[in-house]
C-alpha positions as CSV (number, residue, x, y, z in Angstrom):
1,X,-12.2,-36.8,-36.9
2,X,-9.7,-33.9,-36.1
3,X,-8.8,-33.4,-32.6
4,X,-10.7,-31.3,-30.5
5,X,-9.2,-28.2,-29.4
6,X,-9.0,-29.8,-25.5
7,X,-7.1,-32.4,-27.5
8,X,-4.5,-29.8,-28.8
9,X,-4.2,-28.3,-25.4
10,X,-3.4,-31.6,-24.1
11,X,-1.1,-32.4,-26.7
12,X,0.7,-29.1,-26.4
13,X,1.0,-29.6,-22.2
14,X,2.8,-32.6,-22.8
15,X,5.6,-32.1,-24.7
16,X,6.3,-28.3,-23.3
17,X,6.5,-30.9,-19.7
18,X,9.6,-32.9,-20.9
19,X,11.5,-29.5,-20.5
20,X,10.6,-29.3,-17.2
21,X,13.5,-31.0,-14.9
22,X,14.1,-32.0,-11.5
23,X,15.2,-29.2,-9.3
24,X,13.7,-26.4,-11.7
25,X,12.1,-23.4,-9.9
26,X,9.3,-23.0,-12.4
27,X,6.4,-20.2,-13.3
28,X,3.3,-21.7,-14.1
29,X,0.5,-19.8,-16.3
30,X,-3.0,-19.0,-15.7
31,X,-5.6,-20.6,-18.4
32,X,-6.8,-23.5,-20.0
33,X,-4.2,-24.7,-21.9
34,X,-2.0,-24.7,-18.6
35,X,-4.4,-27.4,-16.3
36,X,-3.6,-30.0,-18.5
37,X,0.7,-29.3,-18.3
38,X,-0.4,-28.9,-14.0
39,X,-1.7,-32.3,-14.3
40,X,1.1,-33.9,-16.1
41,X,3.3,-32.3,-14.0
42,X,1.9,-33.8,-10.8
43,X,1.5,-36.8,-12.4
44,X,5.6,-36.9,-12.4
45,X,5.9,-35.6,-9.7
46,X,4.1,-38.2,-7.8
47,X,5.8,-41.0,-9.4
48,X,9.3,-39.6,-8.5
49,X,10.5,-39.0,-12.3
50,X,10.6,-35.2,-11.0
51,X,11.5,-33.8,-7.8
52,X,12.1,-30.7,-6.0
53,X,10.2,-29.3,-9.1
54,X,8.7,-25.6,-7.2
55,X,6.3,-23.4,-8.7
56,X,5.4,-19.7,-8.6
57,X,2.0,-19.4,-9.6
58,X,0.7,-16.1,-11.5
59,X,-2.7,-16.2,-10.1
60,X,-4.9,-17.2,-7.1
61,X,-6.5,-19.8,-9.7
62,X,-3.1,-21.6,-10.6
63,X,-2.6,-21.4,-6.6
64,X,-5.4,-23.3,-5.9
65,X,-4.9,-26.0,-8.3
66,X,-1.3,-26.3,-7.9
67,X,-2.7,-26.7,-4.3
68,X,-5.0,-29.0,-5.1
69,X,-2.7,-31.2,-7.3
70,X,0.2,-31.1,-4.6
71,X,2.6,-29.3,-6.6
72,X,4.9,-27.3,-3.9
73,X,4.7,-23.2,-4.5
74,X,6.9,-20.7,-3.5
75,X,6.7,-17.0,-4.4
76,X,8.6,-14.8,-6.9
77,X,9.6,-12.6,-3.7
78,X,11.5,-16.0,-2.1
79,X,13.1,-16.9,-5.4
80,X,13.3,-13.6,-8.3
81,X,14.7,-15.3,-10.5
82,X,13.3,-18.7,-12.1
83,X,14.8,-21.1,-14.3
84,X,11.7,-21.9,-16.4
85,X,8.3,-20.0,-16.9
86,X,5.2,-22.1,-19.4
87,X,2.2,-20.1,-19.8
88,X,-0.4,-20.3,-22.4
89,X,-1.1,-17.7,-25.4
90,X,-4.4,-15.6,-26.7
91,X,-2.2,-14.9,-29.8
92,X,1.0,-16.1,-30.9
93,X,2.6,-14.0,-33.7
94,X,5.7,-13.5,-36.0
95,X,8.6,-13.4,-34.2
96,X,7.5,-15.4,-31.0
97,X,5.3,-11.7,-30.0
98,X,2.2,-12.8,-28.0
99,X,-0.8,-11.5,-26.9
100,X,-1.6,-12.6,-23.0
101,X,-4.2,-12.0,-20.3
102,X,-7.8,-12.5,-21.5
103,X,-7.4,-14.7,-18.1
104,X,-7.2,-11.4,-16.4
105,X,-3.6,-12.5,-15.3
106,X,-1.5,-10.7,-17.4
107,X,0.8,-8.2,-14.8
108,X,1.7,-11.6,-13.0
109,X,2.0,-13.5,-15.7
110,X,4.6,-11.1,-17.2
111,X,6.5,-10.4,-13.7
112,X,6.6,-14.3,-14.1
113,X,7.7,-14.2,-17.4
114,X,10.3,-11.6,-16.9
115,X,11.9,-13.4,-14.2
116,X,12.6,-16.7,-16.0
117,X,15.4,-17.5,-17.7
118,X,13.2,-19.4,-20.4
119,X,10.1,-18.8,-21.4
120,X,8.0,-21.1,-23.0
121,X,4.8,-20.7,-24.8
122,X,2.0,-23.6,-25.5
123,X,-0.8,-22.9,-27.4
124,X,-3.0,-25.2,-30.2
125,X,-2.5,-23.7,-33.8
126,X,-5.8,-21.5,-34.1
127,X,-3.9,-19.0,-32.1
128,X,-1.3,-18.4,-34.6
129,X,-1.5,-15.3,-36.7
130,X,0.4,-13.1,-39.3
131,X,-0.6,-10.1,-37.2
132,X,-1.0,-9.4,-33.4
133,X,-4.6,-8.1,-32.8
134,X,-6.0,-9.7,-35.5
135,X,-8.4,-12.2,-33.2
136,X,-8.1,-11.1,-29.6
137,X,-8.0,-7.6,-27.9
138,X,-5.3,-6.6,-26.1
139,X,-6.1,-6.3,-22.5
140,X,-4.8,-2.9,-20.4
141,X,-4.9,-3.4,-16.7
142,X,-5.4,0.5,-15.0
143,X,-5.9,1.4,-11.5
144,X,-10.0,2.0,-10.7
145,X,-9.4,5.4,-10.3
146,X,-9.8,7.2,-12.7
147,X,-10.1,4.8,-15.6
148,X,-12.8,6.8,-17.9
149,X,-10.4,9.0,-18.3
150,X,-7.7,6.1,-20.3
151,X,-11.1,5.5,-23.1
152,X,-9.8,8.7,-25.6
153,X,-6.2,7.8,-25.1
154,X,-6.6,4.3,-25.8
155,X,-9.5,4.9,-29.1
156,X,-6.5,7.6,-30.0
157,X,-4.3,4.6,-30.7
158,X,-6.7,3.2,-33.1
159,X,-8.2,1.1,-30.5
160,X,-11.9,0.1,-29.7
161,X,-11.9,0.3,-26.3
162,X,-14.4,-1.7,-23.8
163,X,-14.2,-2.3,-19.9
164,X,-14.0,-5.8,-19.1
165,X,-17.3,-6.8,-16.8
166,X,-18.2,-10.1,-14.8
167,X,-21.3,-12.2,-15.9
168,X,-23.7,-10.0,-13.5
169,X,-22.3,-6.3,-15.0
170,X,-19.7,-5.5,-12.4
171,X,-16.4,-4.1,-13.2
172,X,-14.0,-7.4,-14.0
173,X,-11.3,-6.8,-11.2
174,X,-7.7,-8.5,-11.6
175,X,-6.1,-10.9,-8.3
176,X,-4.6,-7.2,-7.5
177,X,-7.9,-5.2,-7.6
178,X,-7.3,-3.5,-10.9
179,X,-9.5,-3.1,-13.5
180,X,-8.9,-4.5,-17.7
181,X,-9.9,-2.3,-20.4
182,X,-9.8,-5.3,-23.8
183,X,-8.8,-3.0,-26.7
184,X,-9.5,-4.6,-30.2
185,X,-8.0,-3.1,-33.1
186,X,-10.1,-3.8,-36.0
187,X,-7.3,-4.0,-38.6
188,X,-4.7,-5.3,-36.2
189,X,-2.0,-3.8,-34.7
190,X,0.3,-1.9,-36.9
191,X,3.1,-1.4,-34.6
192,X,3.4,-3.2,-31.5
193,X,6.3,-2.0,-29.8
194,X,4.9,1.5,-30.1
195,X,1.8,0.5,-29.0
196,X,4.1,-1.0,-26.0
197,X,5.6,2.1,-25.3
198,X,2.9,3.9,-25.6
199,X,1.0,2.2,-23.0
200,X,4.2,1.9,-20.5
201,X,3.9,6.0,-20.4
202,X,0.4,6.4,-19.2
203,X,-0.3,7.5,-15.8
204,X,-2.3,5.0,-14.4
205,X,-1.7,1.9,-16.9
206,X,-0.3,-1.1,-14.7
207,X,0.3,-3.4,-17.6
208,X,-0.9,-4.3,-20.9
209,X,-1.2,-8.0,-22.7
210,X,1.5,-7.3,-25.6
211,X,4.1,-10.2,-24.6
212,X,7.1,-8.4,-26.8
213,X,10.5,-10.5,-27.7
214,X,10.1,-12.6,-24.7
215,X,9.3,-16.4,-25.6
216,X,12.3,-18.5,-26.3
217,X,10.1,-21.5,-27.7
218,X,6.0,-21.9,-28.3
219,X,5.0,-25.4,-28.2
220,X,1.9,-25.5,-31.4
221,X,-0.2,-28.4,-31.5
222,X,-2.3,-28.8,-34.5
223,X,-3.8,-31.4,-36.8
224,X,-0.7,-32.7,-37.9
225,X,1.0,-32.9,-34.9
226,X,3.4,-30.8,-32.0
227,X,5.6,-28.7,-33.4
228,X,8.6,-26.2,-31.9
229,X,9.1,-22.9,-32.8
230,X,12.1,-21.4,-31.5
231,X,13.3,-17.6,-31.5
């Protein structure tokens, strides 16, 4: 039987946790494909192959179970600048580009991101595609107020956009009260930085999920095995 897609996740978690070393001041992602690399990494921890391994957690979630697995935090305000940061991937495209943040964490997880020297995706290989937007849509976190008025702009850059709600209809809101508008473009996305840049310009846009030149390595898993794709 193939593996399932846990499996891959699994698989994936542990080899991107042999680059983690003692002493590293590490960002940790938000996600599924991260709470298996948490509990590997606690599982080293607690048998003394690592130490002084310290986290910074991109959301309240990874908080809680880094908490819960005793893996020491510390905040990106104590310590800007991180030697490592492993976070998972919606969409991992040519060129190491990645879609992020349909866990609602995406303007932590690229402060995160941004601050590491490394940065290392894991993902199993059904996230891999020739073009970004082909599966996924791209999350835009904006401010509450206000947000109706982001819907033109965003269908004017060929997008199909729809606010993110909970299970019971309310507003989705991000661990710093925003809101996420998930923009799929039905033929993908032509041009990704300019969709970037586009986005950085708008009044009222915090962050977006386009993850632009910024992994060094994604860890794949897939039937065949873990594989290392290196920019």
């Amino acid at each position: 039987m193939p593996p399932t897609t846990d499996e891959l996740k699994r698989a994936a978690a542990a080899r991107a946790v042999t680059f983690i070393r003692s002493g590293t001041l590490i960002g940790l992602g938000t996600g599924s494909t991260v709470r298996p690399l948490l509990e590997l990494l606690a599982a080293r921890l607690r048998s003394d192959e690592l130490e002084q391994v310290i986290a910074v957690p991109t959301s309240e979630d990874t908080a809680a179970r880094c908490r819960s697995h005793g893996i020491p935090l510390t905040t990106l305000d104590e310590h800007p600048r991180l030697d490592l940061a492993i976070d998972g991937a919606d969409e991992v495209g040519p060129g190491l580009d990645l879609i992020k943040g349909l866990g609602g964490a995406l303007l932590r997880e690229k402060l995160v991101a941004r601050a590491a020297r490394r940065f290392i995706v894991i993902a199993d290989e059904s996230k891999r595609v020739r073009k970004l937007g082909t599966h996924v849509p791209v999350p835009v976190e904006v401010i509450p107020f206000g947000w109706t008025t982001h819907l033109d702009f965003l269908a004017r850059l060929g997008a199909e956009p729809v606010l993110r709600r909970t299970a019971d209809g309310e507003p989705y809101r991000t661990d710093g009260g925003h809101y996420i508008v998930d923009c799929r473009f039905p033929r993908g996305i032509a041009d990704p930085p300019a969709l970037a840049r586009a986005l950085a310009r708008r009044p009222g846009i915090v962050e977006d999920g386009l993850f632009l030149k910024m992994a060094r390595v994604a860890v794949i898993a897939g039937a065949k095995g873990v594989r290392l794709l290196e920019r």
